[in-house]
C-alpha positions in Angstrom: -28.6 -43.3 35.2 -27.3 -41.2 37.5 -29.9 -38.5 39.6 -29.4 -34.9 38.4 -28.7 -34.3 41.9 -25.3 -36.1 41.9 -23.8 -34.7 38.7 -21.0 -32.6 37.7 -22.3 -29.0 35.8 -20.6 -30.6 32.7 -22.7 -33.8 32.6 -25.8 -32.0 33.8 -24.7 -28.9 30.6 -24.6 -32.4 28.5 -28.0 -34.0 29.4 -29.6 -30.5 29.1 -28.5 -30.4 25.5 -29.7 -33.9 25.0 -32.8 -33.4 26.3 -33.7 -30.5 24.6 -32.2 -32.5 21.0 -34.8 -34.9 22.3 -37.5 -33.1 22.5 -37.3 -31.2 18.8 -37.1 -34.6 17.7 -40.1 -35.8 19.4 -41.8 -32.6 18.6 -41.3 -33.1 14.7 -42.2 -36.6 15.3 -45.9 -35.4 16.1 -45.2 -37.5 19.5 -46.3 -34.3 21.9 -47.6 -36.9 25.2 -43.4 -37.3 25.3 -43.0 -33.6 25.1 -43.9 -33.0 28.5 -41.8 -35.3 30.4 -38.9 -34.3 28.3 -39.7 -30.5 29.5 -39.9 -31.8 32.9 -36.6 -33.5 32.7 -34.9 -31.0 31.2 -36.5 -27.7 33.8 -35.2 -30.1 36.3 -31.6 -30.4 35.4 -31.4 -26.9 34.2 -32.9 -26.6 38.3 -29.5 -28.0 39.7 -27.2 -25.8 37.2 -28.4 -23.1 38.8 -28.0 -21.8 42.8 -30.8 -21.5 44.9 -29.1 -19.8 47.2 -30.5 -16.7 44.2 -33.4 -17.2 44.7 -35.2 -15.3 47.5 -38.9 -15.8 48.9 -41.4 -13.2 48.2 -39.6 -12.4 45.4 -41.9 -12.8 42.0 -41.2 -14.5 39.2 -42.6 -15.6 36.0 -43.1 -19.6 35.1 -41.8 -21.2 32.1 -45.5 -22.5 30.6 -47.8 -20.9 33.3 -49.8 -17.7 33.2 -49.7 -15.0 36.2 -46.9 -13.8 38.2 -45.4 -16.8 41.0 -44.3 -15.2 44.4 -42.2 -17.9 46.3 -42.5 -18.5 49.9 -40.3 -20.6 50.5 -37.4 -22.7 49.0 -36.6 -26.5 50.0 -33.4 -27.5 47.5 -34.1 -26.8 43.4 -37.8 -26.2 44.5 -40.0 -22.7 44.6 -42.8 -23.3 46.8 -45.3 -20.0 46.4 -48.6 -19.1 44.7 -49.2 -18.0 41.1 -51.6 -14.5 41.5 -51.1 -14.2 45.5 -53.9 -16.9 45.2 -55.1 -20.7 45.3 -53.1 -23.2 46.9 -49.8 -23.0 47.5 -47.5 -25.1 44.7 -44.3 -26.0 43.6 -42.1 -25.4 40.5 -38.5 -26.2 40.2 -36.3 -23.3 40.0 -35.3 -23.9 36.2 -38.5 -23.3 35.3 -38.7 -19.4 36.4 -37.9 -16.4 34.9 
């Protein structure tokens, strides 16, 4: 399989459909441990349809799944590197995932 990284916005518009197929499936399949990677997979392809070149540090955010506000600091490819609150360590959400 190729890495989301080296395909074409068609193939990566195909897999994000796919995944997201996939995961109502495994989601009325009661199989909800599978749920999570599937999210994963599919925030991260959404990640490299988009352009981070948009996204700006110190500009706040909202995260797909987490509580609080996420003010990035600094971006390194499809990743947002900040801190959710202005507090506790600094982490790392790819850019798909914000809002």
């Amino acid at each position: 399989m190729k890495r989301f990284s080296e395909m074409s916005k068609a193939e990566l518009r195909k897999e994000t459909d796919r995944l997201r197929q996939e995961t109502k499936r495994k989601l009325a399949e009661g199989k909800f441990h599978e749920v999570d990677v599937l999210e994963q997979q599919y925030y991260f392809a959404k990640s490299y349809l988009m352009n981070p070149q948009d996204i700006e540090p110190n500009t706040v955010y909202h995260v797909h799944g987490e509580a609080g506000i996420f003010r990035i600091k600094t971006m390194k490819g499809v990743m947002a590197w900040g801190q959710i609150n202005d507090e506790g360590p600094e982490t790392a959400f790819p850019i798909g995932r914000l809002y």
